[in-house]
C-alpha positions, -999 to 999 in steps of 0.1 A, spaced: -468 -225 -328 -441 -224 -305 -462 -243 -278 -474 -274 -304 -459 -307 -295 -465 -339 -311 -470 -377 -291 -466 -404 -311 -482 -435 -300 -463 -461 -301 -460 -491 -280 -484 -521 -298 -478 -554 -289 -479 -565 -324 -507 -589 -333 -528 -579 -365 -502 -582 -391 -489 -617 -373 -468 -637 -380 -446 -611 -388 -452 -587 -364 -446 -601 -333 -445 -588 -295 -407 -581 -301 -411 -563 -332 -448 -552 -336 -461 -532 -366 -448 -499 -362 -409 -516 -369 -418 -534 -400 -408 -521 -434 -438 -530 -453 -426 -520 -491 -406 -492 -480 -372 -487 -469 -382 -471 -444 -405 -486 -409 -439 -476 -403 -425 -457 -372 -398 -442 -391 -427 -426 -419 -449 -416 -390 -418 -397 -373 -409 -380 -407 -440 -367 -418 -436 -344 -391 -407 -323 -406 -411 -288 -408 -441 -290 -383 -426 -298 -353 -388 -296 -348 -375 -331 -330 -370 -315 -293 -412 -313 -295 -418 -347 -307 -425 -372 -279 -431 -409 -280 -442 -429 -257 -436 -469 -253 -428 -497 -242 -396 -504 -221 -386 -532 -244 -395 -517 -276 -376 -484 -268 -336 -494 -280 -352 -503 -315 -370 -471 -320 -343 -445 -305 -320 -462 -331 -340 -457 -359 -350 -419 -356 -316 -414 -340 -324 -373 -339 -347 -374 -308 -338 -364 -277 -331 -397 -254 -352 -379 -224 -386 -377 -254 -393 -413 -254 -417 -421 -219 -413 -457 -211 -446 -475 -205 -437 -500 -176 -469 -522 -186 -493 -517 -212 -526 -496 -196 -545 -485 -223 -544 -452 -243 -560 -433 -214 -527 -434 -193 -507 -431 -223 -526 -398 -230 -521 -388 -196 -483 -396 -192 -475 -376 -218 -501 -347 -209 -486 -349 -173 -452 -344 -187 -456 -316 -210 -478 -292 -183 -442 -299 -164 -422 -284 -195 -450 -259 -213 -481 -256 -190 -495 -237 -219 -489 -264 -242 -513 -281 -270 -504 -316 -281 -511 -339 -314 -516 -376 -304 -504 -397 -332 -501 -432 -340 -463 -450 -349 -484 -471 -376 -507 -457 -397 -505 -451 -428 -505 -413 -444 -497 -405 -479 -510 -370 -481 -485 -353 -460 -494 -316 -473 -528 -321 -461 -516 -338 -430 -496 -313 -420 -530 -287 -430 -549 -306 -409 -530 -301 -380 -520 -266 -383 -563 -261 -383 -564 -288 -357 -542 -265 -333 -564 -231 -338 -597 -254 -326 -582 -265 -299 -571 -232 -287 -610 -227 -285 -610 -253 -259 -624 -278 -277 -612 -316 -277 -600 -322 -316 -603 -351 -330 -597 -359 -369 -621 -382 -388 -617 -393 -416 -644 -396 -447 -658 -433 -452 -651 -451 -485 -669 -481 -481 -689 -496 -451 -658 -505 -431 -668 -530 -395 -631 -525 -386 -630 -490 -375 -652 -468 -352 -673 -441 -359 -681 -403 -354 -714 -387 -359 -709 -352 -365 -731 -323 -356 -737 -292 -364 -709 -268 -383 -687 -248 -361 -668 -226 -380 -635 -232 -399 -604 -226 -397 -577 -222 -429 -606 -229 -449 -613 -263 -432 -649 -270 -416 -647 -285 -383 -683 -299 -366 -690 -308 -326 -694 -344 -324 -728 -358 -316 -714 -393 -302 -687 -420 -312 -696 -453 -323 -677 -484 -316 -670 -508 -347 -701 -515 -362 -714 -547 -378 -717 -546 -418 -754 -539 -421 -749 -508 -398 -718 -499 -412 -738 -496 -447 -766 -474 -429 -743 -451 -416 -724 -452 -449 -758 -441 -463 -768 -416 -441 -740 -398 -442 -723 -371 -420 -701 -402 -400 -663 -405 -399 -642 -431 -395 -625 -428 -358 -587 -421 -368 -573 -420 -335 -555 -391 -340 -562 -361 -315 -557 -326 -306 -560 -306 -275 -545 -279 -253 -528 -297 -225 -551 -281 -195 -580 -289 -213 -574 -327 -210 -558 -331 -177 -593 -314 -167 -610 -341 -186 -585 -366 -164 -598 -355 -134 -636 -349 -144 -640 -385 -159 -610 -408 -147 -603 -389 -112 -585 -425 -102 -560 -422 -129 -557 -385 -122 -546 -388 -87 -514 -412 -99 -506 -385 -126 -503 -358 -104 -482 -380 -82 -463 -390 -108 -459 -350 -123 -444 -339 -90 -416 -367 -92 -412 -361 -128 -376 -353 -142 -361 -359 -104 -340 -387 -98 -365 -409 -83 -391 -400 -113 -387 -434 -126 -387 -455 -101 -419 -441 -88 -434 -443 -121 -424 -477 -117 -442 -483 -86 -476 -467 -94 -478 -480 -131 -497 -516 -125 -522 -497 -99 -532 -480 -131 -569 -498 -148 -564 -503 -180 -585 -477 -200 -587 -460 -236 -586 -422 -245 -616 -433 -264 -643 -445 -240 -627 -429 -207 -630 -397 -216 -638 -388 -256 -669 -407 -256 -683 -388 -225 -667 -351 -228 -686 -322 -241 -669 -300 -259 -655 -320 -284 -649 -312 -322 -640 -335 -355 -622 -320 -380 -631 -341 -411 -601 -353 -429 -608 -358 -466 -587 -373 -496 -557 -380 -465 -547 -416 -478 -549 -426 -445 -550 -466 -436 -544 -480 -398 -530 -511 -422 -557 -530 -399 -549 -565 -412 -531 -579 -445 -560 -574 -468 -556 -539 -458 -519 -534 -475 -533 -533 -513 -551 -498 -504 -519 -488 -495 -494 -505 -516 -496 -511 -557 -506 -548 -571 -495 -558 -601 -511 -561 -634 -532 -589 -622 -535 -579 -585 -512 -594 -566 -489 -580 -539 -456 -596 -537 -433 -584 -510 -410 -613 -513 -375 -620 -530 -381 -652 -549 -412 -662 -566 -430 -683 -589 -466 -679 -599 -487 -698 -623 -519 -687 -623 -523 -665 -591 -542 -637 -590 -553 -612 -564 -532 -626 -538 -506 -615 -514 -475 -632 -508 -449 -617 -485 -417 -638 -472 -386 -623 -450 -364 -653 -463 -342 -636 -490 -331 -680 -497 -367 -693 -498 -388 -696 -534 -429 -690 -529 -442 -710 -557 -483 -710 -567 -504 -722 -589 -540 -716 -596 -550 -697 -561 -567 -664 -557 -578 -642 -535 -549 -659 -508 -525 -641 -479 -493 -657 -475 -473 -646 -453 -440 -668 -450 -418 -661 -417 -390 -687 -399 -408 -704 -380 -444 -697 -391 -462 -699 -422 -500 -685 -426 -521 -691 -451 -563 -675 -455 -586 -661 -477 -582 -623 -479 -617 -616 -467 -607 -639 -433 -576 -614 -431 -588 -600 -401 -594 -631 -377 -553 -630 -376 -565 -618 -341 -579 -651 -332 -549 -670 -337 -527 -646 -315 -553 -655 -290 -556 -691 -294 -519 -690 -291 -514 -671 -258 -544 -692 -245 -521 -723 -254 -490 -713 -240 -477 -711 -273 -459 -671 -269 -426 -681 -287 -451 -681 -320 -464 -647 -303 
């Protein structure tokens, strides 16, 4: 698979595991009970799949010094720099436009910098099967099996069977569904035969440029300007210049959600989490013996019990007593507090904040 490159996604702006992620050091740089950063894992779990000189990443301008120094091994001229954040659609379509410029016969992964995966074998399966279907032609995407009747995540209905590949069933996609409220969540749960929407793609690079200029032809036309440019010495500074005349758009909606021949290639027993919000860390992580999560240095706890308490202030005691059910996240300059089950309207305070004119919280 001497064609098969891997884009890792990763320029987030850092808001659903606020306060500490932030804009200058979203998720994807945090070490959330690991030594190593989301971004780091999600780099890693590549090894012996793709060799470093075809992994790309693509993000922000800012964010880039922080991630070339900690995955030190890719090539400088790998990371694409995002002038302004445009959606997943152009970030798709930068890194398509770049690789028809190296391999025009090449097929490309699109990954996320922080997500979760702790089956790696199966990862690694997955994608190997992944690249066979979308030599087919089809537009791969990898779902994976529900556990519970989650309103976080989208959806994909699949259709019938078309075949396998390395003993792995892959199904055409009857339509994606945006994140549901609970009672349809449960239905669909019920039902059966719907994925949760992972995010995670595969494709042969023609096949989506095609889709580029069938369903966003706008964004197209700045691609192809930009593709002709590309690796010259005025490559940048044009990509510069057409960047903000791009519409912001995802992969998702601007082209998966109206393209035909697309695929989903179920992916069962993965351990995967998108770590969506901090209620979301004890599937991943391991509570204690009566359930709580404690990623901090100094504690005290009377009486406190399924609760998360997190600090990054090695000189700072967390003491408790008597609460349940609680996310604490302690950070310099802001403390949060909620009920686990609110985790997930962290969102709303980012919001409130940038409303406010309060960004040096943000």
């Amino acid at each position: 698979m001497q064609d098969y490159y891997a884009v890792i996604m990763a320029g987030g702006g850092g808001t659903r595991l606020w306060p500490l992620s932030r804009q200058a050091r979203p998720k994807q740089m945090l070490h959330l009970g690991s030594d190593r950063t989301l971004f780091q894992q999600a780099v890693e779990r590549l090894e012996g799949l793709f060799p470093p000189e075809r992994i790309l990443v693509v993000t922000a301008r800012d964010q880039a010094p922080q991630l070339q120094e900690q995955v030190a091994y890719l090539l400088p001229e790998n990371f694409l720099l995002e002038p302004l954040p445009r959606g997943t659609a152009s970030v798709v379509g930068l890194a398509a436009t770049v690789l028809a410029r190296r391999n025009p016969h090449s097929v490309m992964a699109v990954l996320t910098a922080d997500h979760v995966i702790q089956n790696i074998p199966h990862f690694q399966r997955l994608l190997r099967a992944a690249y066979k279907v979308a030599q087919e032609g089809y537009l791969v995407t990898l779902g994976v099996l529900p556990t519970y009747p989650a309103t976080g995540y989208g959806y994909i209905q699949r259709g019938e069977p078309l075949g396998e590949q390395d003993g792995l069933p892959y199904y055409r996609v009857v339509r994606f569904k945006e994140k549901p409220d609970a009672a349809t969540a449960q239905a669909m749960l019920e039902m059966g035969g719907f994925d949760w929407n992972s995010g995670m793609f595969i494709w042969r690079v023609d096949r989506i440029l095609e889709e580029f200029e069938r369903f966003v032809p706008e964004l197209a036309v700045l691609l192809r300007q930009i593709g002709e440019r590309w690796g010259e010495a005025d490559g940048q500074a044009l990509l510069e210049h057409l960047w903000p005349q791009i519409k912001p758009e995802t992969i998702d909606y601007g082209i998966m959600e109206r393209a035909d021949r697309v695929a989903v290639l179920p992916a069962e027993e993965l351990g995967w989490n998108d770590v969506g919000s901090w209620d979301s860390l004890f599937d991943v992580l391991s509570a204690d013996e009566v359930g709580n999560l404690v990623l901090a240095d100094e504690t005290l706890l009377l009486e406190t019990r399924n609760s998360l308490l997190l600090s990054d202030q090695t000189k700072r005691l967390i003491a408790t007593i008597g609460i349940e059910d609680l996310v604490i996240v302690d950070t310099p300059d802001v403390l949060l507090i909620c009920k686990r089950s609110q985790a997930q309207k962290v969102r709303e305070i980012v919001k409130i904040l940038s409303q406010n004119g309060k960004t040096h919280y943000l």
